[in-house]
N, C-alpha and C positions, 0 to 999 in steps of 0.2 A: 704382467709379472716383471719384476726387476732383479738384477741381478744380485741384491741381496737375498731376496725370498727364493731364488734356486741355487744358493748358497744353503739356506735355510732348511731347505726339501732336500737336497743333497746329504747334510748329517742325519737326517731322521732317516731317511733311507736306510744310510750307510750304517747308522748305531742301531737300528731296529728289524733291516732282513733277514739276519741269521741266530738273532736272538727271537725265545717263544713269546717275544709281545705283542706282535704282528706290525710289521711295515706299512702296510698299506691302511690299516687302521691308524695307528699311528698320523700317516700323510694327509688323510681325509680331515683327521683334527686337527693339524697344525694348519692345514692351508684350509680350512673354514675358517677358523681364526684371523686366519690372514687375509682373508677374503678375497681368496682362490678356489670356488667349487663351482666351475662351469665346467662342459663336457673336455675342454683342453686341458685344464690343470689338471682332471683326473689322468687324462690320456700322460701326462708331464709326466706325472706321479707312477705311471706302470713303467714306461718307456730309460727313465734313471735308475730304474733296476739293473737294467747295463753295468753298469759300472760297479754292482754288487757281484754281478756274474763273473765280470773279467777278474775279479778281487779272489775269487774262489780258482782261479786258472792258474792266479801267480801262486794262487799259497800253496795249491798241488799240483804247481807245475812238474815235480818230478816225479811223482806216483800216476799222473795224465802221460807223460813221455814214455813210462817207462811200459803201461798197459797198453800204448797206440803201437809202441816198438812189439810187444808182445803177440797182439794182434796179426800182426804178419806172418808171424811164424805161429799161430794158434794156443797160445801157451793157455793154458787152462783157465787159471787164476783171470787172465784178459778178457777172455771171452765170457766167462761167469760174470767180471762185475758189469762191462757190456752190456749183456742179456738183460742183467737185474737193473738197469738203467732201462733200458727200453722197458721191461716188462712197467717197471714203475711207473712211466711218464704213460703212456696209455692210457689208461683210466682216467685221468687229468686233462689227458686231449680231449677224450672224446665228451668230456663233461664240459669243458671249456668252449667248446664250438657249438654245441647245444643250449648252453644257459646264460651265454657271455652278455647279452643284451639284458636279460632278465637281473641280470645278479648288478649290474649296473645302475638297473633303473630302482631298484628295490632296496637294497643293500649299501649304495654309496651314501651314507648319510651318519650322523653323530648316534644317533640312537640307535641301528643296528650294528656300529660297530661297539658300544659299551656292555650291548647285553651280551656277545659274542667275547668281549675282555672275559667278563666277569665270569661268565659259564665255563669256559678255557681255563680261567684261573684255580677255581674251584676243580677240576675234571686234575690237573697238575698237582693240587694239594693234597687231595685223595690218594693219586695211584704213588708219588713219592711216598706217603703214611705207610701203603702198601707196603710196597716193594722193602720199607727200611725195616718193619714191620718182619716180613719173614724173610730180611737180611737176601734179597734178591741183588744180585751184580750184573746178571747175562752175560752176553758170548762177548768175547772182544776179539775184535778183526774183520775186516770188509768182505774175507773169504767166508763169512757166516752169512753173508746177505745170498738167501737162495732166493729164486724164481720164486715160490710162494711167499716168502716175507715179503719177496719186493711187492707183487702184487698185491698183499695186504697195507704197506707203507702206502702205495701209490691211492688206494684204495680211500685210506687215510689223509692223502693229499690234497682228495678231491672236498674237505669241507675247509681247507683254507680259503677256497673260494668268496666263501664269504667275510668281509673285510672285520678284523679285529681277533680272527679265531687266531691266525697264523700259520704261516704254510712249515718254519720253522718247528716248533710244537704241534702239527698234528702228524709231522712226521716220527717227530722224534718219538714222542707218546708211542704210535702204532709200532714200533721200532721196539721197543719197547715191551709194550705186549704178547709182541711176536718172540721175546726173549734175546733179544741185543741187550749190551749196554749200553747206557747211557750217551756216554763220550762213542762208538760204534752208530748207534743210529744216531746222531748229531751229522759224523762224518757221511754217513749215505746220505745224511737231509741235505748238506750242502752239494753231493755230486749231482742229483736227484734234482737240483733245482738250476743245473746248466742246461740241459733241456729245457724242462721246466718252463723257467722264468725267459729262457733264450726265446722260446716258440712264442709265450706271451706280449713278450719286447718288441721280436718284429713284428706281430702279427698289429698291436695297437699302433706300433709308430707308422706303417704301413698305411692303415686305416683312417687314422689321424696325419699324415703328415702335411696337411696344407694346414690346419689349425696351428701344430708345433711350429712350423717354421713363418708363419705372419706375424710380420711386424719386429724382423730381428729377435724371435723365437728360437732362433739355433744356438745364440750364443749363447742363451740362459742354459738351455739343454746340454751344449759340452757345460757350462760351467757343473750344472748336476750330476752330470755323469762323471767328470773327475771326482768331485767332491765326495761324492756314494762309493767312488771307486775308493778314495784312500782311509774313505774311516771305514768302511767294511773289510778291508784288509788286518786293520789292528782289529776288528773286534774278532775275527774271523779265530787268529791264534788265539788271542783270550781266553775264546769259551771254551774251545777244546779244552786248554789247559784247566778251566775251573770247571769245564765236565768231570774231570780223571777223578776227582777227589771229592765233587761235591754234587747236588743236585739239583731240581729244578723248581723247588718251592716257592724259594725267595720270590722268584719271576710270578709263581702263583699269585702272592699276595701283595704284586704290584698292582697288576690285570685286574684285582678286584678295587682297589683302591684307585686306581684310573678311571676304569668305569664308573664306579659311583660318583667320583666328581662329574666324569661328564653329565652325568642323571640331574645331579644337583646344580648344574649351570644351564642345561636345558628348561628345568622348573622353574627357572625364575628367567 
């Protein structure tokens, strides 16, 4: 890997973890492309999620200070969204330490991330029809994420697992479901994946780190990790912003249009 190709992994990261087209599908096609898919560039590919992570800390840095501050003194509001962060990440741990090899060995590949786009895409064009349909908005405010939504979100979380669906979008969707709005379950999606993506991060870089770091390995990795960290920051404001007003279609009939090409570059 050279330092342009985790320059490269860096913006796809950073332009596609908190949007519903999935990141990690996404990385799987650019660095096949690139021709990057042995068991390190995947490991590369989880571990620059970092820098997505730390991106979502700056952008709430003051609603994170002001719950950790609340925390000590038990203030209600703290300890609910707390709770609904554990309750959520749970369900995703314990799927994640069960299946991690399997979804590796089965799943890292161009063709189960396109059929995973397309099905996601399609699953997003319906339930938006719905919801605009019988003029559906849900709750707004993080104080509506109870214990059982989370656990349903988290629950939801657990088929990001497989690359191309989105950990993004099957939060937000379940979110959704469970009666949030839109721009509401976006924002849990993003607190939901500081855990999350945090336990993933080290648990791959851990596992991997004699691969990531052979052969001047480290330097590509900060490079990816800055790089993921500053374009997930801008996109981070963004989508909230083009949540409040609009929905999540468009991203639908990306997902199907992505995957079919993949389909049609695989065929031949």
């Amino acid at each position: 890997m050279t330092p342009l190709i985790a320059v490269l992994l860096g913006i796809v990261e950073g332009l596609t973890e908190y949007l519903p087209v999935s990141s990690t599908g996404h990385l799987i096609l650019v660095a096949d492309l690139l021709g990057q898919n042995d068991a390190a560039a995947d490991s590369f590919n989880i571990v620059i999620q970092l820098g997505a992570i730390l991106a979502v800390v700056v952008q709430y840095r003051r609603l994170l200070a002001e719950r950790a501050v609340g925390l000590l003194s038990r203030k209600p509001e703290s300890v609910a969204l707390l709770v609904a962060l554990i309750v959520g990440f749970v369900p995703t741990a314990i799927t994640g330490l069960l299946l991690r090899k399997t979804i590796k060995r089965l799943l890292f590949g161009p063709a189960p991330v396109a059929i995973a786009l397309i099905a996601g895409g399609i699953l997003m064009i319906v339930i938006e029809r719905i919801r605009a349909k019988k003029h559906i908005t849900g709750l707004t405010g993080l104080e509506h994420v109870t214990p059982k939504r989370a656990f349903l979100i988290g629950l939801g979380q657990c088929f990001a697992m497989w690359p191309g669906s989105s950990r993004s979008m099957c939060t937000i969707i379940t979110g959704q479901l469970t009666g949030l709005s839109t721009a509401t379950a976006a924002e849990f999606s993003f607190l939901l994946g500081l855990p999350t993506l945090g336990a993933a991060t080290l648990y791959e870089g851990y596992k991997a780190r004699h691969e990531l770091l052979a052969g001047g390995g480290g330097v590509n990795l900060v490079i990816g990790l800055v790089v993921s960290f500053l374009v997930a920051w801008a996109v981070i404001a963004g989508f909230i912003k083009y949540l409040q007003s609009r929905g999540l279609e468009p991203f639908g009939y990306y997902r199907i249009v992505l995957g079919a090409v993949v389909f049609l570059v695989l065929a031949h």
